[in-house]
N, CA, C and O atoms as a MOPAC input file, in Angstrom:
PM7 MOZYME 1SCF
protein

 N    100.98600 1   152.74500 1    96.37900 1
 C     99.70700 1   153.35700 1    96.69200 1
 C     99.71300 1   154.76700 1    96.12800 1
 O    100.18800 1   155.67700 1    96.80800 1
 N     99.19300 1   155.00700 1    94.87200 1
 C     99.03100 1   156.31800 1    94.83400 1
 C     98.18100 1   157.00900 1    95.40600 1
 O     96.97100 1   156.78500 1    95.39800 1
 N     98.84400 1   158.07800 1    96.05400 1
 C     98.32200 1   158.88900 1    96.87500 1
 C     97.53400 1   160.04500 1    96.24000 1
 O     98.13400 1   160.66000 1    95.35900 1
 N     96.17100 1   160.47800 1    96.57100 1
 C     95.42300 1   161.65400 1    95.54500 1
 C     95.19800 1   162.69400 1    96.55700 1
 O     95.13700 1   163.80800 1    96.03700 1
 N     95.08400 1   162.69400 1    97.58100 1
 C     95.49200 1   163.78400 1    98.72400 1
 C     95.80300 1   163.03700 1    99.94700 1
 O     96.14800 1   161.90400 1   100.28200 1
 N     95.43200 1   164.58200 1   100.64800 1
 C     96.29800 1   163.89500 1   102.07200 1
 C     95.53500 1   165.33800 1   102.85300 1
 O     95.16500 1   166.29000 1   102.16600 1
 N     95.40500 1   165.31700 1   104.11500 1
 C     94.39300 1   166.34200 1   105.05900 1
 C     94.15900 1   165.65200 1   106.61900 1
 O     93.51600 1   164.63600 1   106.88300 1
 N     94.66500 1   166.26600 1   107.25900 1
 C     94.76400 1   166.09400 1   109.03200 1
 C     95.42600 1   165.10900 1   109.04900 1
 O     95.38600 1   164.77200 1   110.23200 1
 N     96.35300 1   164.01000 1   108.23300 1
 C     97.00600 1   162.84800 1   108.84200 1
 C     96.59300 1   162.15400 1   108.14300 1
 O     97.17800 1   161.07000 1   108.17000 1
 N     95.61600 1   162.23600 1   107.29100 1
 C     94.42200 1   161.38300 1   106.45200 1
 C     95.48300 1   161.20000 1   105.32300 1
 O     96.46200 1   161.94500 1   105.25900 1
 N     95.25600 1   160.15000 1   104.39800 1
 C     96.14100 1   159.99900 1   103.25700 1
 C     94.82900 1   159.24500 1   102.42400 1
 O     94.20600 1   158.35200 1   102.99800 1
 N     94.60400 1   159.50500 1   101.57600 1
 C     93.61700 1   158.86700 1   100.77900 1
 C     94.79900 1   158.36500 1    99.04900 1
 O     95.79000 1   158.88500 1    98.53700 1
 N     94.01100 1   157.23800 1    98.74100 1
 C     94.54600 1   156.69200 1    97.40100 1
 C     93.85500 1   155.88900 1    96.97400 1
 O     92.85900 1   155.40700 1    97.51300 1
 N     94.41600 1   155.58800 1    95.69600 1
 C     93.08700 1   154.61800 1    94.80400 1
 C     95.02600 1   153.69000 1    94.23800 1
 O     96.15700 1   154.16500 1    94.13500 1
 N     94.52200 1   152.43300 1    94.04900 1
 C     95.03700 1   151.56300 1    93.34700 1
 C     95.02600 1   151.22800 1    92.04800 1
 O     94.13300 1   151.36900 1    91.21300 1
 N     95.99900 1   150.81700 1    91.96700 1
 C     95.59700 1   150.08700 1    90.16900 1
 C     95.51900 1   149.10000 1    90.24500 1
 O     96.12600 1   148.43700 1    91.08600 1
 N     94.80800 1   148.68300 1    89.46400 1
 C     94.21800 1   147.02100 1    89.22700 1
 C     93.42200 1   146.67600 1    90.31100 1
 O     93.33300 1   145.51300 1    90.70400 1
 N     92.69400 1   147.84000 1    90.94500 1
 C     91.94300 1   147.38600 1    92.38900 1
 C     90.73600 1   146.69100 1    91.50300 1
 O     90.70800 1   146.64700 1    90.27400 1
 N     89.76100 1   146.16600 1    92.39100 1
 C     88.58200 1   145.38800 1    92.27300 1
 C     87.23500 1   146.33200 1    92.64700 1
 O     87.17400 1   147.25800 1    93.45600 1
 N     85.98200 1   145.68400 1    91.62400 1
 C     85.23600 1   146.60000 1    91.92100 1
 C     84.42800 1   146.85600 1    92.97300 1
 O     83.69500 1   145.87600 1    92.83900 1
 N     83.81100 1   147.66500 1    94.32800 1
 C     82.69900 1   148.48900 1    93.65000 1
 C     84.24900 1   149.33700 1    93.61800 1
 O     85.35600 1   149.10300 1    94.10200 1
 N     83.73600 1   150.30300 1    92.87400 1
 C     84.62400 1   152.03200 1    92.69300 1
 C     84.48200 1   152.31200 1    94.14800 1
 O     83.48000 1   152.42400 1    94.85400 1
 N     86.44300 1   152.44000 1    94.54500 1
 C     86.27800 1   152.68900 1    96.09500 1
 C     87.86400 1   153.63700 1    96.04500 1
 O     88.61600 1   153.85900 1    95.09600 1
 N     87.93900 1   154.01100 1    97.38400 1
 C     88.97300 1   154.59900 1    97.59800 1
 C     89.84900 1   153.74900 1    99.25500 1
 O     89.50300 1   153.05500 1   100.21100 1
 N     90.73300 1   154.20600 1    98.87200 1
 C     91.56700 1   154.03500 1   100.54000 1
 C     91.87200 1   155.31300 1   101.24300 1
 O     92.41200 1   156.34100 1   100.83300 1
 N     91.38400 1   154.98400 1   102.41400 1
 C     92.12600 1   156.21500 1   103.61700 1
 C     92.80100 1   155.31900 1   104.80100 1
 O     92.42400 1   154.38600 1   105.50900 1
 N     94.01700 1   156.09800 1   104.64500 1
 C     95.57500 1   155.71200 1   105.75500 1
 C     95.36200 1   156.48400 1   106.70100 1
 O     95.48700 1   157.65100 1   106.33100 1
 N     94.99500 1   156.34500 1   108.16600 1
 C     95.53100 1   157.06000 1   109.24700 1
 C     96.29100 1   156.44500 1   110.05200 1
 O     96.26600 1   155.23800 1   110.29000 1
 N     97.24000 1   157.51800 1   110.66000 1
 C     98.52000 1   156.16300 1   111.52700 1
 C     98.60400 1   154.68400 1   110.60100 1
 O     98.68400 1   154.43800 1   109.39800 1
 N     98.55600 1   154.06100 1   111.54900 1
 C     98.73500 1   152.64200 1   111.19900 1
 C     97.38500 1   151.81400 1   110.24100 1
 O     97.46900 1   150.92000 1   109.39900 1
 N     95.97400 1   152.67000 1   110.88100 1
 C     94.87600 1   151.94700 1   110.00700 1
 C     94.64200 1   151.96900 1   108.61300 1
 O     95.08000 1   152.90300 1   107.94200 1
 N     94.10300 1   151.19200 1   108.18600 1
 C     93.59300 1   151.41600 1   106.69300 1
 C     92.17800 1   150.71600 1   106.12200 1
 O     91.92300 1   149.52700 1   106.31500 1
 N     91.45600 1   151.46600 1   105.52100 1
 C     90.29300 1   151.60800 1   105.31900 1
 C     89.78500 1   151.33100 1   103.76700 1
 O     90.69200 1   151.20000 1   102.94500 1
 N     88.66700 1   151.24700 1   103.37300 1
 C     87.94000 1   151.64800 1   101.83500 1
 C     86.67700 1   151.84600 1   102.25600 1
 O     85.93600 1   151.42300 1   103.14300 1
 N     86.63200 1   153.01700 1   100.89200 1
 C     85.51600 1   153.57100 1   101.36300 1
 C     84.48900 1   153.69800 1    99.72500 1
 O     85.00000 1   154.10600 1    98.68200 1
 N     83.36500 1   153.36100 1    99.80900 1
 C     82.69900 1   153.23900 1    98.30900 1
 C     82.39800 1   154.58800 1    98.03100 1
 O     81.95400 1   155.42900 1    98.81200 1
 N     82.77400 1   154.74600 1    96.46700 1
 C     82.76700 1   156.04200 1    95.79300 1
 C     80.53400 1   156.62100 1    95.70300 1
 O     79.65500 1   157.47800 1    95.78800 1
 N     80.92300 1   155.29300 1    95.48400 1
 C     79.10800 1   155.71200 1    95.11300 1
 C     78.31200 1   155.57800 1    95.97700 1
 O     77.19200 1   155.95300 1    95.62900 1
 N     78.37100 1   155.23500 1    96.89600 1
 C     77.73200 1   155.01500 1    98.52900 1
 C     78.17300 1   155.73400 1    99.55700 1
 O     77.44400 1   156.03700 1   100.50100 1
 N     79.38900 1   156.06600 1    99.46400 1
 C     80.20000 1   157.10700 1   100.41500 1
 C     79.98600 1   156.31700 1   101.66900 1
 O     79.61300 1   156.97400 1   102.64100 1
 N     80.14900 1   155.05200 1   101.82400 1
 C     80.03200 1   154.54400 1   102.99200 1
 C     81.32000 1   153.24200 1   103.29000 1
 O     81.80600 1   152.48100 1   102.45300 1
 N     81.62000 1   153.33500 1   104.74700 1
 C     83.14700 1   152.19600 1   104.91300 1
 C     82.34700 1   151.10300 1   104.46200 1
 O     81.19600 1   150.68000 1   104.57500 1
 N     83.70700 1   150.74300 1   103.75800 1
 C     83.44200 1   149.34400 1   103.32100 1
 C     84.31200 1   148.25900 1   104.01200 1
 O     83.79700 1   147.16400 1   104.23400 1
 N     85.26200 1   148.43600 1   104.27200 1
 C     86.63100 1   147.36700 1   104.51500 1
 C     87.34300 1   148.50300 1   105.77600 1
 O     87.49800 1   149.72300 1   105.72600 1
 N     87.56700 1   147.82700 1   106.51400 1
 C     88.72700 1   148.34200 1   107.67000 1
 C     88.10100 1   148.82800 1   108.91000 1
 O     87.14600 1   148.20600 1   109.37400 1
 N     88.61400 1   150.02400 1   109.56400 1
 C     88.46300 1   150.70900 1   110.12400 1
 C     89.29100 1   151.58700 1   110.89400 1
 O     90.42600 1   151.34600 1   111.30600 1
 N     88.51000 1   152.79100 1   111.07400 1
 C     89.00100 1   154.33700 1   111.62600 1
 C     88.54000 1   154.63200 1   112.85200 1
 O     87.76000 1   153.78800 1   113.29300 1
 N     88.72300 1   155.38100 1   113.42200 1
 C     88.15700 1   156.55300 1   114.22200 1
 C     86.85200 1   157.04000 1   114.06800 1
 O     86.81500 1   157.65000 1   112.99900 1
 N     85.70100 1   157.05900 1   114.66200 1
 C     84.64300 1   157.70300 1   114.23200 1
 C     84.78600 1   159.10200 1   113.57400 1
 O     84.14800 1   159.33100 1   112.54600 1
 N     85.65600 1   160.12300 1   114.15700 1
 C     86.15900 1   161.39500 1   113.81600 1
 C     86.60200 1   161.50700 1   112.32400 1
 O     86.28300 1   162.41500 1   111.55600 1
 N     87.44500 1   160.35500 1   112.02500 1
 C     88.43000 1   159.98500 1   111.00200 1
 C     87.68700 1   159.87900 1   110.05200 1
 O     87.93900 1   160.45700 1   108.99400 1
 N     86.90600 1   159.32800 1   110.17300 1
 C     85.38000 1   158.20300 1   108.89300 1
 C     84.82500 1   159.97100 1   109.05200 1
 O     85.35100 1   160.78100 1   108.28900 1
 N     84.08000 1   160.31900 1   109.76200 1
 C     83.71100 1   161.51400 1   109.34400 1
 C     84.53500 1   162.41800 1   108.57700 1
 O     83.97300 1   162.97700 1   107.63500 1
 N     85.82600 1   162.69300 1   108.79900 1
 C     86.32400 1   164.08600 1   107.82700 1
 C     86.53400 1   163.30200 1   106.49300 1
 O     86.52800 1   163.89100 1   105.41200 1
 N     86.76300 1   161.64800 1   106.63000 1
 C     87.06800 1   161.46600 1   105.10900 1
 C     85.40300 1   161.61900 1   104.40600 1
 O     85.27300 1   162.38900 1   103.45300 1
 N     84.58200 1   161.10600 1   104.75700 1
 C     83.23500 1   161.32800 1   104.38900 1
 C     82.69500 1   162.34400 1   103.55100 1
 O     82.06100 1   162.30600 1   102.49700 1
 N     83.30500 1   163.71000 1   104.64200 1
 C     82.96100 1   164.91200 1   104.39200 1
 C     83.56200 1   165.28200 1   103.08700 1
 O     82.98100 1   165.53600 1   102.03200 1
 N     84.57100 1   165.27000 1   103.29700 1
 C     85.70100 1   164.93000 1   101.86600 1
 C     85.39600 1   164.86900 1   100.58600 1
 O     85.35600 1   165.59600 1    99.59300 1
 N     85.07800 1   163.17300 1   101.09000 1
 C     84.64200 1   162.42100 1    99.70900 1
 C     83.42800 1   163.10800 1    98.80200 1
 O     83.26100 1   163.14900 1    97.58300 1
 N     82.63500 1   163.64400 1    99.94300 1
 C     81.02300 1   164.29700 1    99.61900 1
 C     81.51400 1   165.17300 1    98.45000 1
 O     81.30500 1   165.09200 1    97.23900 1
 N     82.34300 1   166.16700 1    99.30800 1
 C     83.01300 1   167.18700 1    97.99000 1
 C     83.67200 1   166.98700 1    96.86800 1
 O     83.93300 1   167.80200 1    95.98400 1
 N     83.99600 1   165.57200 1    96.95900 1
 C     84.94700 1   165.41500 1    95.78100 1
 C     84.26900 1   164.11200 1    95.03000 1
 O     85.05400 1   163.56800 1    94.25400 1
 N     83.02800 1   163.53700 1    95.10700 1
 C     82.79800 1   162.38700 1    94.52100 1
 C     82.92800 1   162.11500 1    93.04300 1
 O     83.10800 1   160.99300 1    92.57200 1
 N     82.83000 1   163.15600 1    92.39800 1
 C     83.08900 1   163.50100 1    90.73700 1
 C     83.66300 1   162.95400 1    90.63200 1
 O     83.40000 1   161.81900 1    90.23500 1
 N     85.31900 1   163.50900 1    91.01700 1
 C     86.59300 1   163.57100 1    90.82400 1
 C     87.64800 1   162.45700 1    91.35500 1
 O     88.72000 1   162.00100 1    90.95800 1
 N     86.67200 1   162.23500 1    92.60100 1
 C     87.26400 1   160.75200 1    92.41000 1
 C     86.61100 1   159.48000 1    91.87900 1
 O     87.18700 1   158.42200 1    92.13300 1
 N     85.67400 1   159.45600 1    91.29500 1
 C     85.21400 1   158.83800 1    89.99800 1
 C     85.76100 1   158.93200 1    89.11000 1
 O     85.53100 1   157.96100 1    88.38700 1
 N     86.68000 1   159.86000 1    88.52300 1
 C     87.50400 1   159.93400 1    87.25700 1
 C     88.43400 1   159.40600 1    87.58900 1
 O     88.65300 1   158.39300 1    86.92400 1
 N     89.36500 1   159.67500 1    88.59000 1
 C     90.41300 1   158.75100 1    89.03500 1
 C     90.23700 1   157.55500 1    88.95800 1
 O     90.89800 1   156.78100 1    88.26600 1
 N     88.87700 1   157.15800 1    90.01000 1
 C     88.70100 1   155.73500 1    89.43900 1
 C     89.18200 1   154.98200 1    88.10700 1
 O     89.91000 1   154.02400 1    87.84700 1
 N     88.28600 1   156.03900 1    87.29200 1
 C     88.53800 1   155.37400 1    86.06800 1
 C     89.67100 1   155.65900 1    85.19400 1
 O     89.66900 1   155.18700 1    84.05700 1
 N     90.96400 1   156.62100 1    85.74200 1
 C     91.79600 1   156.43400 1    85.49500 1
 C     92.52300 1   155.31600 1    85.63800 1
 O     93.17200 1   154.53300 1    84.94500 1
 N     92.04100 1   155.57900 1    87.36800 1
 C     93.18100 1   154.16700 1    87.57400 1
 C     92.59900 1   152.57600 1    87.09200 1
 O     93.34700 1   151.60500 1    87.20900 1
 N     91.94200 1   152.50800 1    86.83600 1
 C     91.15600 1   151.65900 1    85.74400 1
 C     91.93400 1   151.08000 1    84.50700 1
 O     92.01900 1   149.94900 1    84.03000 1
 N     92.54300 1   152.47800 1    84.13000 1
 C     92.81400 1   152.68300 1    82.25400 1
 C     94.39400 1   152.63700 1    82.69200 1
 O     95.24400 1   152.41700 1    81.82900 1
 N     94.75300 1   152.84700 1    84.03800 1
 C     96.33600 1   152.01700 1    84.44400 1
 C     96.88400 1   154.09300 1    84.02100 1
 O     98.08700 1   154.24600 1    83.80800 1
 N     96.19400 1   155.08900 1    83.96700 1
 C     96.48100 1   155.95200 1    83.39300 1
 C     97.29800 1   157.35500 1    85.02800 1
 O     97.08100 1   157.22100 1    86.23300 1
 N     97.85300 1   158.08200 1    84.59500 1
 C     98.10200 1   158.59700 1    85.74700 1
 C     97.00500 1   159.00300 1    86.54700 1
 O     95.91200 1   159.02300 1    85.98000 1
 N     97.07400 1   159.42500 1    88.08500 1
 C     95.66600 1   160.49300 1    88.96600 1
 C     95.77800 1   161.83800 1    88.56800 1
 O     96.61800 1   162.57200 1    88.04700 1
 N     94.85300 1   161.88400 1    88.91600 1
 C     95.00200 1   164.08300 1    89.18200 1
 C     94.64900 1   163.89300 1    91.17700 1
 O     94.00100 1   163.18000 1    91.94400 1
 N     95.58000 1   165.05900 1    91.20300 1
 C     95.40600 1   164.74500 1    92.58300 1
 C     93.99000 1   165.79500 1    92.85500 1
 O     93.21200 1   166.28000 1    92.03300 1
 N     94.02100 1   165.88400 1    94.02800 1
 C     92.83600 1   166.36600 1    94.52500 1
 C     92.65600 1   167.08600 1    95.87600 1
 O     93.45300 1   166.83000 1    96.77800 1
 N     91.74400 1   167.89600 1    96.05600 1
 C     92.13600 1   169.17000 1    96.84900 1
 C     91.76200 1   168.62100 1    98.26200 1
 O     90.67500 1   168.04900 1    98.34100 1
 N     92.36600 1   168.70200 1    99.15000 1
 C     92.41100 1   168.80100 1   100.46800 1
 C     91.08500 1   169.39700 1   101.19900 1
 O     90.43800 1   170.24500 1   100.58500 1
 N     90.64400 1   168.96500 1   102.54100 1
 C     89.44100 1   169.12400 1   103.18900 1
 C     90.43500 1   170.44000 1   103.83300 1
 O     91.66000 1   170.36500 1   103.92800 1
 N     89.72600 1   171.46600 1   104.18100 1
 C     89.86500 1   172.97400 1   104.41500 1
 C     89.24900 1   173.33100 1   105.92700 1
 O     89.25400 1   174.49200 1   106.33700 1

């Protein structure tokens, strides 16, 4: 699982060879989640209401950037990681 940040316990990553829509994963404790890049909305799993909110908030700030990742990890190419919720 490459990991592209990490913030309150939160671990977010994108896969290779994942399937489409363009999504991400967030790890808390034991759960695990996806969340759509272009919808910014859960798709698969579930969190914490709290949890789904800070990754949300997150994602809001970073949707660009993890669109490029996407399509890194797409091209099987390394991530750039990515900045932490503050």
């Amino acid at each position: 699982m490459p990991e592209i940040c990490r913030f309150f316990g939160i671990i977010i990553a994108l896969y290779y060879n994942d399937h489409e829509p363009p999504h991400f994963h967030a790890k808390y404790g034991e759960q695990v989640s996806a969340f759509s890049i272009s919808e910014l909305k859960l798709i698969e799993g579930s969190l914490p209401k709290r949890i789904i909110s800070l990754v949300l908030e997150w994602a809001f700030e970073h949707r660009e950037e993890l669109m490029q990742d996407w399509n890194l990890a797409m091209a099987k190419k390394p991530l750039h990681k990515i900045a932490p919720l503050a």
